[in-house]
C-alpha positions as CSV (number, residue, x, y, z in Angstrom):
1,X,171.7,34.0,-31.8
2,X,170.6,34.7,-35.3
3,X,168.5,37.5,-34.7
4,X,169.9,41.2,-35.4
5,X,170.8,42.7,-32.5
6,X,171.2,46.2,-32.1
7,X,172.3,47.9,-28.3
8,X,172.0,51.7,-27.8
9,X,172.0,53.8,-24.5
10,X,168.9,54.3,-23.4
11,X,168.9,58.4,-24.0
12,X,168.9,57.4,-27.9
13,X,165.3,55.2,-27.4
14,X,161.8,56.4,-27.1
15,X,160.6,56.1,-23.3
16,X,157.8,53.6,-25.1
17,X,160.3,51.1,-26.0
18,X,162.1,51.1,-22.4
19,X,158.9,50.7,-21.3
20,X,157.8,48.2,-23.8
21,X,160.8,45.6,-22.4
22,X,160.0,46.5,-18.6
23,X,156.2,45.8,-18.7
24,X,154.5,45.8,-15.6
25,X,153.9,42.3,-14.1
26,X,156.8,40.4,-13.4
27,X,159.7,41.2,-11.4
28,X,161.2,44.1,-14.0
29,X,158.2,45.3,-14.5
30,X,157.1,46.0,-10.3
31,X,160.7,47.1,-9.8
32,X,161.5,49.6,-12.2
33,X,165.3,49.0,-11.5
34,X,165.4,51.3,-8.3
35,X,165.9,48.1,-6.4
36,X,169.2,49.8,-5.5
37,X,168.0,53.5,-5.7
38,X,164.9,54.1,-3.8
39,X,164.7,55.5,-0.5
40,X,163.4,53.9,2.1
41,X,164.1,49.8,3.8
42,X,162.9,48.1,0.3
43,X,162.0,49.5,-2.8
44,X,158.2,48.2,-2.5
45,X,158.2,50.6,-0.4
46,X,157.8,53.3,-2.8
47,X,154.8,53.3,-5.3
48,X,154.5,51.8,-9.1
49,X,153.7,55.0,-10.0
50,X,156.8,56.5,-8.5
51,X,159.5,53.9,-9.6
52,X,157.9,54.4,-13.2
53,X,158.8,58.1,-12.8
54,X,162.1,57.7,-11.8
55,X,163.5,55.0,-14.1
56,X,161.9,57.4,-16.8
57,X,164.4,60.2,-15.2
58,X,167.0,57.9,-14.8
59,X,166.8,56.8,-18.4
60,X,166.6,59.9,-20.4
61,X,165.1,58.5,-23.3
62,X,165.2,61.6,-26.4
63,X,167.4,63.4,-24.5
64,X,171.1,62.0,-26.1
65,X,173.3,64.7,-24.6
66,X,172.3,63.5,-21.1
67,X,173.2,61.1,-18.5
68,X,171.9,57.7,-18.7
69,X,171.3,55.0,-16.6
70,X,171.3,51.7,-18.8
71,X,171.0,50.2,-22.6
72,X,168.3,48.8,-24.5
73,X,168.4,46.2,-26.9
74,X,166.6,45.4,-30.1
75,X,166.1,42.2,-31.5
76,X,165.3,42.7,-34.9
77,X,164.0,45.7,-34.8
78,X,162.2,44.9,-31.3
79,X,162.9,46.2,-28.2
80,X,163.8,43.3,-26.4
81,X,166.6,43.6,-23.3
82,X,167.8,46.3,-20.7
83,X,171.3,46.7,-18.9
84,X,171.5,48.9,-16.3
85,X,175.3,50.6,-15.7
86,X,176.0,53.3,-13.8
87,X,178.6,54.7,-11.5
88,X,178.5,52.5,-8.5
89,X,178.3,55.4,-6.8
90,X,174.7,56.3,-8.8
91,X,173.1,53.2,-6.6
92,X,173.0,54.2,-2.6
93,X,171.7,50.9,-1.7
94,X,174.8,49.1,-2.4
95,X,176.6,50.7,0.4
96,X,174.7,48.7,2.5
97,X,174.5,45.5,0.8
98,X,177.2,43.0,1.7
99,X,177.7,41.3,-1.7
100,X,179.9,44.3,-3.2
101,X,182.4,44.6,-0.2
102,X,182.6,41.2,1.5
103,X,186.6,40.8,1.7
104,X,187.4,43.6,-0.2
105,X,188.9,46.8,0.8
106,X,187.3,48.9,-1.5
107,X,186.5,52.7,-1.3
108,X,182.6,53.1,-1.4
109,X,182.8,56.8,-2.8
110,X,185.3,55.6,-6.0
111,X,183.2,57.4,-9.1
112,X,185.4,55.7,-11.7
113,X,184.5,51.9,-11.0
114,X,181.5,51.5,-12.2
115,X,178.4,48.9,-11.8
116,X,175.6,46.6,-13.5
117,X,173.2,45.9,-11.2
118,X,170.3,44.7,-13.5
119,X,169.3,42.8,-16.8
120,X,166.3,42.4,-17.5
121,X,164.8,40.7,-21.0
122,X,161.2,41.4,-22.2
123,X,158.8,38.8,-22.2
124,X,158.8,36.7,-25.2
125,X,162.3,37.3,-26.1
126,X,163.5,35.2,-23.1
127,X,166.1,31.6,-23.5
128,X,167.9,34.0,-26.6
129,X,170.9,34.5,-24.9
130,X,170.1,38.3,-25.0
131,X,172.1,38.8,-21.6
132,X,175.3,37.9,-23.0
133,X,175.9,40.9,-25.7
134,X,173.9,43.4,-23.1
135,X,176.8,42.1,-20.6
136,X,179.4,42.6,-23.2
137,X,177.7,46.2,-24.7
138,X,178.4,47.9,-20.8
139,X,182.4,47.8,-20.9
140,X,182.5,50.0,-24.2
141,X,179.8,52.4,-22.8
142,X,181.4,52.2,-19.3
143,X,184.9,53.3,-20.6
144,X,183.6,55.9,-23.4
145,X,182.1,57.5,-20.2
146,X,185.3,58.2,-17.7
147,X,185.0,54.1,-15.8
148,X,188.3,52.7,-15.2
149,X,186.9,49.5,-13.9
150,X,183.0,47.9,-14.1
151,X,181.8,45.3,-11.7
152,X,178.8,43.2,-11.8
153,X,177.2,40.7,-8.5
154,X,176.0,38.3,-10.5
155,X,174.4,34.5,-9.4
156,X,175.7,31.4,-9.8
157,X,173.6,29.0,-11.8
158,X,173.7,25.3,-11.8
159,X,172.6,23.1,-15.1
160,X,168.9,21.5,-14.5
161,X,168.7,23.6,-11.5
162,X,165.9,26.5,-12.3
163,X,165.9,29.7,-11.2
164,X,163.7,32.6,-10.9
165,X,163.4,35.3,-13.5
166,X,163.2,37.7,-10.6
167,X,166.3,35.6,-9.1
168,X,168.2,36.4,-11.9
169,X,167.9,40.0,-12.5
170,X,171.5,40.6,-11.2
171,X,172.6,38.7,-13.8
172,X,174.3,34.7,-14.2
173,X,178.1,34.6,-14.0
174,X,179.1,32.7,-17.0
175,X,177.6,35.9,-19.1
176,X,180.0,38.5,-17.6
177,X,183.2,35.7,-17.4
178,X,181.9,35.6,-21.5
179,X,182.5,39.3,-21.1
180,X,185.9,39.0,-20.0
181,X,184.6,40.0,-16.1
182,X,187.0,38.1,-13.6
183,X,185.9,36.8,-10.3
184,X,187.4,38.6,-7.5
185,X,184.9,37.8,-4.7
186,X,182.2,35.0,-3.5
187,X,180.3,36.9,-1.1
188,X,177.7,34.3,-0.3
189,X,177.1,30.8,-2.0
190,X,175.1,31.7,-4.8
191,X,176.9,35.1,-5.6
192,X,179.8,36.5,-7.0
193,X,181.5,39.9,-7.5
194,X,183.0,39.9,-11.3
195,X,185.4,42.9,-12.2
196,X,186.9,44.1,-15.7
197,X,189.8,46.6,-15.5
198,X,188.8,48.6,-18.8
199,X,192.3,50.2,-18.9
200,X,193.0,46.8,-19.9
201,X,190.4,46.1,-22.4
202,X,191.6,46.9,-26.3
């Protein structure tokens, strides 16, 4: 990528920009990111109007003392990507979703292991590679912020095979094993739980 990029936490951008790379057509865009924080069975169950509000919550933006939910990237200037990295414990709908604990025994209430649960990349800045320094930006924020590990589900993508943008939102795994994530569970065949223990991350 030759393009400047420059990654901040979300509290440090204007609500327009986070809003600029989420648009409002495509998968990103419906969602909101509460894929994995709205109440109810599935999150189109809830209104555009009231994801919009709660990613706007979630996210902070001009408030850089508070809690935030994810990172924005800009691409020259632009804004471009999002991450979304959070306690795991910040997204309730992972308890029930088999991908995180399939053959692991791990405690659903652990605060310090954190979780990405989303990339998304605004239109027209797509087939960049943006996902792979978002990826990489989470473990510093992660750790600055208490996390002594940070997981991601990502999918498993095979060359000439396409894919979804909506598929993909979770992320592909060679991005986070870029990262330095390692594989410690295939939950189903086109998934993968990837882990970083930041206490061992220089």
């Amino acid at each position: 990528m030759t393009a400047a990029v420059t990654i901040v936490p979300a509290n440090e951008a204007s609500w327009d920009d986070v809003a600029a790379v989420f648009g409002t057509a495509d998968y990103p865009g419906r969602c909101q990111c509460q894929r994995f924080k709205v109440a109810g069975w599935i999150w189109r169950d809830s209104t555009q109007e009231q994801r919009t509000a709660m990613l706007r919550a979630q996210t902070a933006c001009g408030e850089p003392d508070a809690a935030t939910s994810g990172l924005i990237a800009y691409l020259d200037g632009e804004p471009a990507g999002w991450v979304a990295v959070e306690p795991r414990t910040a997204y309730p709908k992972l308890r029930g979703t088999r991908v995180p604990w399939t053959g692991r025994n791990e405690d659903k209430d652990d605060d310090g292991v954190w979780a990405v649960t989303c990339l998304a990349v605004r239109k027209g800045f797509r087939g960049r590679g943006l996902t792979y320094p978002l990826a990489q930006a989470t473990i510093g924020f992660a750790r600055e912020r208490g996390a002594r590990a940070l997981e991601a589900y990502p999918m498993i993508t095979q060359p000439g095979k396409e894919i979804t943008w909506g598929e993909l939102h979770v992320g592909a795994r060679q991005v986070f094993a870029d990262a330095g994530f390692e594989e410690v569970g295939h939950p189903t065949p086109r998934r993968v739980v990837m882990r970083i223990e930041l206490s061992t991350v220089d």
